[in-house]
VOVOVEX-772035 format. One record per residue: residue number from 0; residue in one letter; x, y, z of N, C-alpha, C, O in turn. Coordinates in steps of 0.02 Angstrom, whole numbers, plus 50000, padded with zeros to 5 digits. Example, Ala and Ser with C-alpha at 12.3 -4.5 7.8 and 13.67 -1.06 7.14 Angstrom:
<rec><n>0</n><res>A</res><n_c1>50660</n_c1><n_c2>49716</n_c2><n_c3>50390</n_c3><ca_c1>50615</ca_c1><ca_c2>49775</ca_c2><ca_c3>50390</ca_c3><c_c1>50660</c_c1><c_c2>49835</c_c2><c_c3>50390</c_c3><o_c1>50712</o_c1><o_c2>49834</o_c2><o_c3>50423</o_c3></rec>
<rec><n>1</n><res>S</res><n_c1>50642</n_c1><n_c2>49888</n_c2><n_c3>50354</n_c3><ca_c1>50684</ca_c1><ca_c2>49947</ca_c2><ca_c3>50357</ca_c3><c_c1>50645</c_c1><c_c2>50002</c_c2><c_c3>50394</c_c3><o_c1>50670</o_c1><o_c2>50057</o_c2><o_c3>50402</o_c3></rec>
***
This chain:
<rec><n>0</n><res>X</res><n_c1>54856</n_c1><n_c2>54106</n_c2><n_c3>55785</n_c3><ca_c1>54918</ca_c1><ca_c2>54132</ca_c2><ca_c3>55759</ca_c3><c_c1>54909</c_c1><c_c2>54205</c_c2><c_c3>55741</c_c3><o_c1>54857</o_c1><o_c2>54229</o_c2><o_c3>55717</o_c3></rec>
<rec><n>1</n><res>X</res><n_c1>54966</n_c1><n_c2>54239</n_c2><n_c3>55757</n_c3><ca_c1>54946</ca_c1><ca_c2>54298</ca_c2><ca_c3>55767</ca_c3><c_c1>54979</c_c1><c_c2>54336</c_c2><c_c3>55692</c_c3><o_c1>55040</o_c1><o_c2>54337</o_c2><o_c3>55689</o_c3></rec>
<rec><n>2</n><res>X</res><n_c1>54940</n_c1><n_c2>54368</n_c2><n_c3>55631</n_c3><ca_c1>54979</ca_c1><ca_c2>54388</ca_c2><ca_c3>55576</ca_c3><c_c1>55040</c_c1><c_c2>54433</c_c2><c_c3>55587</c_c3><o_c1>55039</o_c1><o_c2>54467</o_c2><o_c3>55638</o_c3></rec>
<rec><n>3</n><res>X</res><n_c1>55093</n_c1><n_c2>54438</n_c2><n_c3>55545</n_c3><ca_c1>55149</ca_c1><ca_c2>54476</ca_c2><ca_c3>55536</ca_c3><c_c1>55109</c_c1><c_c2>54531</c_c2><c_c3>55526</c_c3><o_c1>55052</o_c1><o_c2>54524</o_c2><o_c3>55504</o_c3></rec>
<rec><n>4</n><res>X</res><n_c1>55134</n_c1><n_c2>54589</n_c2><n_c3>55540</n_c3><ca_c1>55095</ca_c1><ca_c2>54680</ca_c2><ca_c3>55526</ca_c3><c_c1>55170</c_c1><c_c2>54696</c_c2><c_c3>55521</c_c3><o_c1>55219</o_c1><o_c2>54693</o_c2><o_c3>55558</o_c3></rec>
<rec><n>5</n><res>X</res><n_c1>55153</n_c1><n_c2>54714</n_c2><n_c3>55450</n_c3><ca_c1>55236</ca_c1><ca_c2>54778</ca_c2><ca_c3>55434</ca_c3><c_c1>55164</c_c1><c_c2>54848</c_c2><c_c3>55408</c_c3><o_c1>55109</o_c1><o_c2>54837</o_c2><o_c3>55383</o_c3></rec>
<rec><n>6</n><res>X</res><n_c1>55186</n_c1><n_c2>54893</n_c2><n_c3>55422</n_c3><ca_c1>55149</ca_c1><ca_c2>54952</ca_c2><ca_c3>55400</ca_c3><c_c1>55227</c_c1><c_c2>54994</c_c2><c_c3>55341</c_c3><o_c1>55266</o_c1><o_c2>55041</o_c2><o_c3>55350</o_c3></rec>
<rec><n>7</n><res>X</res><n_c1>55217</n_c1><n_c2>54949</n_c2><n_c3>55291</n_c3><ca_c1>55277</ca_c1><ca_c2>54956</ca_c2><ca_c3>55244</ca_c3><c_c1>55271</c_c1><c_c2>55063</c_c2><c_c3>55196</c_c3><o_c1>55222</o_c1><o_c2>55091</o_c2><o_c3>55172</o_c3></rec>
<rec><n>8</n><res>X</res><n_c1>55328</n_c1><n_c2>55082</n_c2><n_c3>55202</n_c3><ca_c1>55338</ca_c1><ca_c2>55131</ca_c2><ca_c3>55151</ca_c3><c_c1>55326</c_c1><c_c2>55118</c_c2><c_c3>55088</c_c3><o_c1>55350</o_c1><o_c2>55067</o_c2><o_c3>55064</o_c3></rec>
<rec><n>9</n><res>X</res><n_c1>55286</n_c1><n_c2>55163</n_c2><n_c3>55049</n_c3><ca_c1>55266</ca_c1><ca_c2>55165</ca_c2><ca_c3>54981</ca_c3><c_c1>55330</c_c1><c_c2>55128</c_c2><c_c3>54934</c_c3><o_c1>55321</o_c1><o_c2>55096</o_c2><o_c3>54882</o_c3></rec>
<rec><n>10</n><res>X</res><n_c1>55404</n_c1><n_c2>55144</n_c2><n_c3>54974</n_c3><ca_c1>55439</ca_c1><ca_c2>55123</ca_c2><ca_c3>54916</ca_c3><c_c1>55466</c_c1><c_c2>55050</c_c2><c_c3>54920</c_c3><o_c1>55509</o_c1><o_c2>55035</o_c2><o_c3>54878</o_c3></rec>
<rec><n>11</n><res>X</res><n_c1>55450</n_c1><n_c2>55009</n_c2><n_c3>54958</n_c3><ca_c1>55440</ca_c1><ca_c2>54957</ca_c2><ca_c3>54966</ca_c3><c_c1>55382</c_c1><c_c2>54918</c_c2><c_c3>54945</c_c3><o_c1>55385</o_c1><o_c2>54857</o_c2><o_c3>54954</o_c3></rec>
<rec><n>12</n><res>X</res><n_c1>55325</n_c1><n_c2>54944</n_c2><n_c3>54915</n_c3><ca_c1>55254</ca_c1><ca_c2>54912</ca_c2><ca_c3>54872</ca_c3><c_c1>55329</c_c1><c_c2>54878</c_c2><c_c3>54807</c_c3><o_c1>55384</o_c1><o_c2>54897</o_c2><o_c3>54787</o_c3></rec>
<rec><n>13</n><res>X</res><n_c1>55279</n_c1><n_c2>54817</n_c2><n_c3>54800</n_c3><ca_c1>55286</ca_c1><ca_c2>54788</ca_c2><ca_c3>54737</ca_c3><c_c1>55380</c_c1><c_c2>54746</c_c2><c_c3>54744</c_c3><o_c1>55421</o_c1><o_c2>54726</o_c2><o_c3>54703</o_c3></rec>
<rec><n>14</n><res>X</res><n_c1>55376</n_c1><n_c2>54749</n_c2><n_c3>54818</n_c3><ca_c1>55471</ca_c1><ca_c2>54725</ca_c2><ca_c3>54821</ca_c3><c_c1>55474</c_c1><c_c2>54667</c_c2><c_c3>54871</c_c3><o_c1>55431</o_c1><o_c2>54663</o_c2><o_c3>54915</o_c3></rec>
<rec><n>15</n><res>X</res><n_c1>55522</n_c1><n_c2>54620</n_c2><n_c3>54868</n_c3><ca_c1>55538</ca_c1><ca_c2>54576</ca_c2><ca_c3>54926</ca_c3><c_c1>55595</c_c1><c_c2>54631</c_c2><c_c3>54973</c_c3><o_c1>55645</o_c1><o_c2>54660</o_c2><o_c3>54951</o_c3></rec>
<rec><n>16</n><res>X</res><n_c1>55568</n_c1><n_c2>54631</n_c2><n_c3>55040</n_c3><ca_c1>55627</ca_c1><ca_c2>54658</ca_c2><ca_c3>55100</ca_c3><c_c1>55639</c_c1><c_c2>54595</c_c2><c_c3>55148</c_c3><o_c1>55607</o_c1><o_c2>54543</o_c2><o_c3>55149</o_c3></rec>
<rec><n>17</n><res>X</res><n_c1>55681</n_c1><n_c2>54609</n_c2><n_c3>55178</n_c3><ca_c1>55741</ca_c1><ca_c2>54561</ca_c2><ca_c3>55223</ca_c3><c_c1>55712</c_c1><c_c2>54588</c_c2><c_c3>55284</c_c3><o_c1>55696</o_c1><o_c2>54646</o_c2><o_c3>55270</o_c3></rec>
<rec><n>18</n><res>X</res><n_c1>55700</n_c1><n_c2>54576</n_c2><n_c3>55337</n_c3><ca_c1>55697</ca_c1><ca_c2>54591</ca_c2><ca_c3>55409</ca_c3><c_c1>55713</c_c1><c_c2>54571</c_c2><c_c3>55440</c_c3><o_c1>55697</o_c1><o_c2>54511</o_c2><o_c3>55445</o_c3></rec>
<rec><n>19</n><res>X</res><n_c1>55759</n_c1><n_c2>54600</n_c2><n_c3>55487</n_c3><ca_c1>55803</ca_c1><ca_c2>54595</ca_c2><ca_c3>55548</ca_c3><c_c1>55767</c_c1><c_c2>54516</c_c2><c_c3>55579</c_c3><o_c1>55800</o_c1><o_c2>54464</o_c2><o_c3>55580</o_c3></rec>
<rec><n>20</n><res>X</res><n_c1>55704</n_c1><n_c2>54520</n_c2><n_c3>55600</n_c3><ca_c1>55692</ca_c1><ca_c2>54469</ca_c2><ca_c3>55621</ca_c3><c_c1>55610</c_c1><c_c2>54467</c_c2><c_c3>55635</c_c3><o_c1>55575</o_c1><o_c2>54516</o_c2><o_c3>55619</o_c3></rec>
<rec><n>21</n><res>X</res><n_c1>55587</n_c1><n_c2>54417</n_c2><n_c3>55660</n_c3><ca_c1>55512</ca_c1><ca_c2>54435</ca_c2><ca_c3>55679</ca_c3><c_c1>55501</c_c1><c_c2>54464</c_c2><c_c3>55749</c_c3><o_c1>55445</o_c1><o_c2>54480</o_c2><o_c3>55768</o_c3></rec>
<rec><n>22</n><res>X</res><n_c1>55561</n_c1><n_c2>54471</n_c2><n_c3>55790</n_c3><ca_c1>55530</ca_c1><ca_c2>54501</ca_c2><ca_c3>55839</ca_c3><c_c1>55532</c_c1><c_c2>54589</c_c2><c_c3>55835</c_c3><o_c1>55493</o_c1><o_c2>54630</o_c2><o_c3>55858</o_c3></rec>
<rec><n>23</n><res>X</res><n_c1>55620</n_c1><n_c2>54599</n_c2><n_c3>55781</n_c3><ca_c1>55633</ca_c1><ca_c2>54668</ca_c2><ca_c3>55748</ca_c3><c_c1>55627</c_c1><c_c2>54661</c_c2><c_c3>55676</c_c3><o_c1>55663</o_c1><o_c2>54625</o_c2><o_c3>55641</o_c3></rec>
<rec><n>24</n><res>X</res><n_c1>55568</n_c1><n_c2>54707</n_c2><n_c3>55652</n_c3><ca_c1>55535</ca_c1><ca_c2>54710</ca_c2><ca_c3>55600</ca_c3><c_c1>55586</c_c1><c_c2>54750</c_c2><c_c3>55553</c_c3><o_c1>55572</o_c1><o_c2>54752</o_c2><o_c3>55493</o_c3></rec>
<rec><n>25</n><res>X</res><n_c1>55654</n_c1><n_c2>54786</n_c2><n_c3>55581</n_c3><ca_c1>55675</ca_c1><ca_c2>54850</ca_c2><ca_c3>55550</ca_c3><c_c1>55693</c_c1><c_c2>54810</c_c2><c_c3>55464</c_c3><o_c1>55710</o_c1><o_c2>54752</o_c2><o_c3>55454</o_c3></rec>
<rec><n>26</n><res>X</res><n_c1>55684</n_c1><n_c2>54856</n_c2><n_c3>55421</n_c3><ca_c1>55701</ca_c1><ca_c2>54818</ca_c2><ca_c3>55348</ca_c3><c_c1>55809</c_c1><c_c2>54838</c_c2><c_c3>55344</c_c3><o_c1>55847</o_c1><o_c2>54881</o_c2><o_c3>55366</o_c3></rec>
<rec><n>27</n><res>X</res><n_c1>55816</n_c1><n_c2>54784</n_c2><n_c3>55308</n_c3><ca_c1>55891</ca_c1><ca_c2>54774</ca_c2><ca_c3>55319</ca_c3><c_c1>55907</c_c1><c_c2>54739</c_c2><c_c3>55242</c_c3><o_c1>55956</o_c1><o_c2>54705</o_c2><o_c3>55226</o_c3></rec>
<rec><n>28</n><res>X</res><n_c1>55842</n_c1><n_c2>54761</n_c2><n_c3>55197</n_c3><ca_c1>55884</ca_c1><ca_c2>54758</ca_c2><ca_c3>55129</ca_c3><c_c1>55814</c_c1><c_c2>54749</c_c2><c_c3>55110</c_c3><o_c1>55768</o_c1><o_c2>54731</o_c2><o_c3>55147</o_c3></rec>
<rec><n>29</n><res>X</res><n_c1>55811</n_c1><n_c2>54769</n_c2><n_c3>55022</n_c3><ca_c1>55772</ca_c1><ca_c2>54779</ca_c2><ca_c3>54973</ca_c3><c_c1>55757</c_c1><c_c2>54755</c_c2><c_c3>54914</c_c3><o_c1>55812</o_c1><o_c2>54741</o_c2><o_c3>54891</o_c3></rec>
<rec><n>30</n><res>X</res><n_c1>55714</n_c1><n_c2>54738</n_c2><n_c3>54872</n_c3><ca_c1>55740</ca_c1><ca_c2>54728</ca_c2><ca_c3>54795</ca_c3><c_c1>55711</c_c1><c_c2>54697</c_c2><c_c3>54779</c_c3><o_c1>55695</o_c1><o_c2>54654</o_c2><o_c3>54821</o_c3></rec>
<rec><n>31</n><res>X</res><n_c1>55685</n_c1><n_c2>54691</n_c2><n_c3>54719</n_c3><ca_c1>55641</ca_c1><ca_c2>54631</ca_c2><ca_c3>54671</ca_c3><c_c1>55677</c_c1><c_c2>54578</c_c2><c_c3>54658</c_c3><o_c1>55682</o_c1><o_c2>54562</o_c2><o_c3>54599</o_c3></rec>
<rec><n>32</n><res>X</res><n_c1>55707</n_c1><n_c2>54542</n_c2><n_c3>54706</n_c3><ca_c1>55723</ca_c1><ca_c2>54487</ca_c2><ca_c3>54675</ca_c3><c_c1>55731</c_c1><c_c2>54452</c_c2><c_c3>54753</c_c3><o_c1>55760</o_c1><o_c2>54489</o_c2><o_c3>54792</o_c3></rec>
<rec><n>33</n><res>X</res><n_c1>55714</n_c1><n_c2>54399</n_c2><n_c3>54776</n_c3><ca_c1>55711</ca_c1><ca_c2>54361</ca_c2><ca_c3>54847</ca_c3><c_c1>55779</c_c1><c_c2>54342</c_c2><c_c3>54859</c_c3><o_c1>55799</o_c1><o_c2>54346</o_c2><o_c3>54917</o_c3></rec>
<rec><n>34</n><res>X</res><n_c1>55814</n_c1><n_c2>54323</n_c2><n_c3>54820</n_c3><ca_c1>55860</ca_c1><ca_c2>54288</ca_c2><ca_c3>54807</ca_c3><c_c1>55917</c_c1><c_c2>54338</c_c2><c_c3>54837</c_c3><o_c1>55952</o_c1><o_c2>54326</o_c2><o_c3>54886</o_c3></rec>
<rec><n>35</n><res>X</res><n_c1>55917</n_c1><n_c2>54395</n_c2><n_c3>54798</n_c3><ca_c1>55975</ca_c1><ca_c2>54455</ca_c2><ca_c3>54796</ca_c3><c_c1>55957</c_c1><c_c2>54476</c_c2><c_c3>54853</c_c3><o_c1>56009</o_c1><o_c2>54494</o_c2><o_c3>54880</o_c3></rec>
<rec><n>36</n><res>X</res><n_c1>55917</n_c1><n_c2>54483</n_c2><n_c3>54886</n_c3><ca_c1>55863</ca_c1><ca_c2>54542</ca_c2><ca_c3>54939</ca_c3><c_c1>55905</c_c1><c_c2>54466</c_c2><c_c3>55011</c_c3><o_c1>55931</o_c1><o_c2>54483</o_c2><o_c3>55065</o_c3></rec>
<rec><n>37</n><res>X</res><n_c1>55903</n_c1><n_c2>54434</n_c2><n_c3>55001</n_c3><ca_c1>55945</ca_c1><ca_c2>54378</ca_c2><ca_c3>55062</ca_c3><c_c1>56022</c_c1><c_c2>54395</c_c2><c_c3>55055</c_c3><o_c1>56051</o_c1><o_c2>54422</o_c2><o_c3>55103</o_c3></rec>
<rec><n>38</n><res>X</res><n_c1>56054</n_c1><n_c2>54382</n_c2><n_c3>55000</n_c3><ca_c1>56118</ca_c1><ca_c2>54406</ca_c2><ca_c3>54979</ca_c3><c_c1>56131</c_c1><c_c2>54465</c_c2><c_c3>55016</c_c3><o_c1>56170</o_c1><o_c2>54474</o_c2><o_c3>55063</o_c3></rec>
<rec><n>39</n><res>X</res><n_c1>56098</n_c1><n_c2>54499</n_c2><n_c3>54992</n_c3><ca_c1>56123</ca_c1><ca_c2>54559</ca_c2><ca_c3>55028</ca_c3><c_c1>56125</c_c1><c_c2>54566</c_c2><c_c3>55096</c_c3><o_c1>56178</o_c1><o_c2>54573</o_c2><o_c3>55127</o_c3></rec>
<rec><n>40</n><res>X</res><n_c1>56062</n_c1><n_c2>54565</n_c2><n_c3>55126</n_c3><ca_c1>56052</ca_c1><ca_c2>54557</ca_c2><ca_c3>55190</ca_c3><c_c1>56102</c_c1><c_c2>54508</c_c2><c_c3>55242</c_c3><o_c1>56108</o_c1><o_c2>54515</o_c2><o_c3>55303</o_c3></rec>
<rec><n>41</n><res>X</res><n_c1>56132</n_c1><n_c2>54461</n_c2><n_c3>55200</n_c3><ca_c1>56169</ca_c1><ca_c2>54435</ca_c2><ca_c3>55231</ca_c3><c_c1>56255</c_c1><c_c2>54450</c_c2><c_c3>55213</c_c3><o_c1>56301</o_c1><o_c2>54413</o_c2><o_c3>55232</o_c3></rec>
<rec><n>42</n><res>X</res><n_c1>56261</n_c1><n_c2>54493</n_c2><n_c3>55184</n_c3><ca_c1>56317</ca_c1><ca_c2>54542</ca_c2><ca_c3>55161</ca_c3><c_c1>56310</c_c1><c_c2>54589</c_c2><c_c3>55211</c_c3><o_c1>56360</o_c1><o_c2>54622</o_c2><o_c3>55226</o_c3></rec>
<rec><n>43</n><res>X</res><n_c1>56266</n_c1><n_c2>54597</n_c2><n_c3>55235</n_c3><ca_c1>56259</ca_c1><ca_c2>54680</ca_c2><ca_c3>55288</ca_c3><c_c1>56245</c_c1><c_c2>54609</c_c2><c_c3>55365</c_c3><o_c1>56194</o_c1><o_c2>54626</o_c2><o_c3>55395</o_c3></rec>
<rec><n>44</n><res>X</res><n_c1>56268</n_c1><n_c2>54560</n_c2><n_c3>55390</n_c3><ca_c1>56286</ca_c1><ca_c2>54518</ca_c2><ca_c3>55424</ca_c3><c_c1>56231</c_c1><c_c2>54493</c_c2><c_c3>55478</c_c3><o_c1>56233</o_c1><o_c2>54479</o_c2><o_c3>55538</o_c3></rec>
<rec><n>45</n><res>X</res><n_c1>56182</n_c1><n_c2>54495</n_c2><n_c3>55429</n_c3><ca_c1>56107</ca_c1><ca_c2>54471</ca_c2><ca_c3>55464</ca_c3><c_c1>56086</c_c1><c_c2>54381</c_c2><c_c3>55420</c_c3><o_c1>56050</o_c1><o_c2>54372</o_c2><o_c3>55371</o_c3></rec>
<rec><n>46</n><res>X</res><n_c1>56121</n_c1><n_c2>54333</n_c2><n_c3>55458</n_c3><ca_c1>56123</ca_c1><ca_c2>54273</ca_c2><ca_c3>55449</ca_c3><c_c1>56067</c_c1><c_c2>54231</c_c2><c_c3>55430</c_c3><o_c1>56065</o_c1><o_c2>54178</o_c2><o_c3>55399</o_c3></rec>
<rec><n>47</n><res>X</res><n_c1>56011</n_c1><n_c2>54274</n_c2><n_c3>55461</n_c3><ca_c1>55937</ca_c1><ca_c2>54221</ca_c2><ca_c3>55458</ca_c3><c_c1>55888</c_c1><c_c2>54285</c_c2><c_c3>55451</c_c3><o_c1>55845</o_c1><o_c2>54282</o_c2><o_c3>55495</o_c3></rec>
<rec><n>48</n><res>X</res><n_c1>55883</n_c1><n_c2>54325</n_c2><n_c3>55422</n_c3><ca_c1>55827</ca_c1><ca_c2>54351</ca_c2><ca_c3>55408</ca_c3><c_c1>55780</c_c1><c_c2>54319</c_c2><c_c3>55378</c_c3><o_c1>55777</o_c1><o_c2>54266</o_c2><o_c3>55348</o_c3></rec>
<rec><n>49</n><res>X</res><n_c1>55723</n_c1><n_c2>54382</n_c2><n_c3>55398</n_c3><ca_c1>55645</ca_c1><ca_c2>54366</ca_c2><ca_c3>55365</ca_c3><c_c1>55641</c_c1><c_c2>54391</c_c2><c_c3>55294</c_c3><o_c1>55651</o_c1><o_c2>54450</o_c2><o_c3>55280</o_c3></rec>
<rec><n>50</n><res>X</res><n_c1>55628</n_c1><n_c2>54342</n_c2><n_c3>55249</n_c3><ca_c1>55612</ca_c1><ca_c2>54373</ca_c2><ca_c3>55181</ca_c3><c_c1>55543</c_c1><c_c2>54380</c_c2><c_c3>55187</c_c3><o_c1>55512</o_c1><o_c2>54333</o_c2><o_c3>55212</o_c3></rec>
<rec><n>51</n><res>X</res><n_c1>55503</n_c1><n_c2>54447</n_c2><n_c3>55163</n_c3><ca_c1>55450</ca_c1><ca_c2>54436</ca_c2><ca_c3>55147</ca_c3><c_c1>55412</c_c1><c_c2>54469</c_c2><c_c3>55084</c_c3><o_c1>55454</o_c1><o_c2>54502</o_c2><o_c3>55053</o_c3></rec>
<rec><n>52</n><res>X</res><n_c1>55359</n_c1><n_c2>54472</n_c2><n_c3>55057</n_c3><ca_c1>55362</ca_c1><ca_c2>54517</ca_c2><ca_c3>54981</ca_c3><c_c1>55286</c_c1><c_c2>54550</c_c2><c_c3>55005</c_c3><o_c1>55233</o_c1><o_c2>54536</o_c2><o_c3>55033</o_c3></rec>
<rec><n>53</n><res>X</res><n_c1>55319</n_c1><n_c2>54598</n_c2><n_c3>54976</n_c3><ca_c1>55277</ca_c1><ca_c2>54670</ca_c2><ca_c3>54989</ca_c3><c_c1>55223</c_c1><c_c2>54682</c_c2><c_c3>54937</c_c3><o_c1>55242</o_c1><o_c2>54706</o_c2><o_c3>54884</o_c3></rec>
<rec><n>54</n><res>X</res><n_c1>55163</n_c1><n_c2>54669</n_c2><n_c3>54946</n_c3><ca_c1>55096</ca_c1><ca_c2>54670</ca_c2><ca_c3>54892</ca_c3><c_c1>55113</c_c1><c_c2>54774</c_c2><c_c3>54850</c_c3><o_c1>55122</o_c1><o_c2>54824</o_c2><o_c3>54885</o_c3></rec>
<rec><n>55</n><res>X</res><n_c1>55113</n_c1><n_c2>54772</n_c2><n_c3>54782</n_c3><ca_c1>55121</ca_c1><ca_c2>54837</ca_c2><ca_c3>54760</ca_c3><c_c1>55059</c_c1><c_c2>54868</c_c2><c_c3>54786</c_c3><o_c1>55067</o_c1><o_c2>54924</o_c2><o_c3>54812</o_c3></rec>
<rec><n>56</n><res>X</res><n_c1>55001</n_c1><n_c2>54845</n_c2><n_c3>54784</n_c3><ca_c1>54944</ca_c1><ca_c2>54873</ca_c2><ca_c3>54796</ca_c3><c_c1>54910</c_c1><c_c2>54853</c_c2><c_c3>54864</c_c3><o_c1>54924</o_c1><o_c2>54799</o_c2><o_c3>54890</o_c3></rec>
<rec><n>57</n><res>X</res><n_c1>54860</n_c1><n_c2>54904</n_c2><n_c3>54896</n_c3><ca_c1>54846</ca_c1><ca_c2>54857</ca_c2><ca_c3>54965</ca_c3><c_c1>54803</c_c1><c_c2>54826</c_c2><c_c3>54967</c_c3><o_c1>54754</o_c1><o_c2>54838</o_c2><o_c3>54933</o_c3></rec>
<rec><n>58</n><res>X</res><n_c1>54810</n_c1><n_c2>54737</n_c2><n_c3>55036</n_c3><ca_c1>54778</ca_c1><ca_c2>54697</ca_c2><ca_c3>55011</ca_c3><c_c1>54736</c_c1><c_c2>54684</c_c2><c_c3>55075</c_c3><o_c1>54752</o_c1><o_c2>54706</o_c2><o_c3>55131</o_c3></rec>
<rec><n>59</n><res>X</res><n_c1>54683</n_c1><n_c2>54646</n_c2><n_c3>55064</n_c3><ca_c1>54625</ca_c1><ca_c2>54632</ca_c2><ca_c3>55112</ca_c3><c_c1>54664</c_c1><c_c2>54564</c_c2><c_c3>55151</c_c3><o_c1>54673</o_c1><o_c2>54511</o_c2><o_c3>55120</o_c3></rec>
<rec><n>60</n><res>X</res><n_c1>54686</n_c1><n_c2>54574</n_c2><n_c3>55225</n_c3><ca_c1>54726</ca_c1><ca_c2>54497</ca_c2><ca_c3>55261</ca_c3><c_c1>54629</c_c1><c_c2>54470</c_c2><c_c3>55289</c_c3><o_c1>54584</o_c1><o_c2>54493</o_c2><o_c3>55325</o_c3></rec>
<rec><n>61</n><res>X</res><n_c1>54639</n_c1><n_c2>54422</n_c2><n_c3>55256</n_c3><ca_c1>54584</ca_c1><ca_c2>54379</ca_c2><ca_c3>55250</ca_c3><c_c1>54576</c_c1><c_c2>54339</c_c2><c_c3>55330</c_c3><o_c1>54524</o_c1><o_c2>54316</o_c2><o_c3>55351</o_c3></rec>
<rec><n>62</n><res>X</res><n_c1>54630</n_c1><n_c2>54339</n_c2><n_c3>55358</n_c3><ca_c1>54643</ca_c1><ca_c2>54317</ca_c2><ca_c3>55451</ca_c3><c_c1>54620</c_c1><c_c2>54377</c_c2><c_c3>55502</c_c3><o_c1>54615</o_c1><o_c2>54363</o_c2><o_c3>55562</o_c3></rec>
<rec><n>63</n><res>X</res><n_c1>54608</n_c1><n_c2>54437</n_c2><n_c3>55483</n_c3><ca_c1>54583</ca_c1><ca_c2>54476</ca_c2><ca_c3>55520</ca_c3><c_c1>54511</c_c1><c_c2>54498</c_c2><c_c3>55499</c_c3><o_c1>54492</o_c1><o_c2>54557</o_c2><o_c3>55498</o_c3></rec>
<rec><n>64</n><res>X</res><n_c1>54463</n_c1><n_c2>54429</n_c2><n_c3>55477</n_c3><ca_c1>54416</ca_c1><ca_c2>54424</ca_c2><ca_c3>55461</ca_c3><c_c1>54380</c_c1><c_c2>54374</c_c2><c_c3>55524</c_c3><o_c1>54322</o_c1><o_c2>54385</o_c2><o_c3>55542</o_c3></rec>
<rec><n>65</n><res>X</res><n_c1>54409</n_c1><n_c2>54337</n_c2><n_c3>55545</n_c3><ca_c1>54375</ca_c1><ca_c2>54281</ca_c2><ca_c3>55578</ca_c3><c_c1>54378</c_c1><c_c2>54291</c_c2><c_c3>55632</c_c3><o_c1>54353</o_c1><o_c2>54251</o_c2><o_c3>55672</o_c3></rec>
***
């Protein structure tokens, strides 16, 4: 399985973002809260996005170890 790679903007550390999708990574909404960060995203008419949460600090992916 191949890991998700977002190479995220500083102002996205420490936030859940919405993404277009897994094949388009583009971010399509923001925000500390998972919940609101879908809301929205699906207010701006993206039905099934990717939620995912953004580590504030950077982290060691333990799958590109093996």
């Amino acid at each position: 399985m191949q890991p998700l790679i977002i190479a995220p903007e500083a102002e996205y550390r420490g936030k859940y973002v919405a993404l277009q999708s897994f094949q388009n990574k583009s971010v399509v909404a923001s925000g500390f809260n998972a919940k609101s960060v879908l809301e929205e995203a699906k207010l701006r008419g993206f039905s099934a996005p990717v939620i995912v949460h953004i580590p504030a600090e950077k982290t060691l992916n333990l799958f590109n170890l093996f």
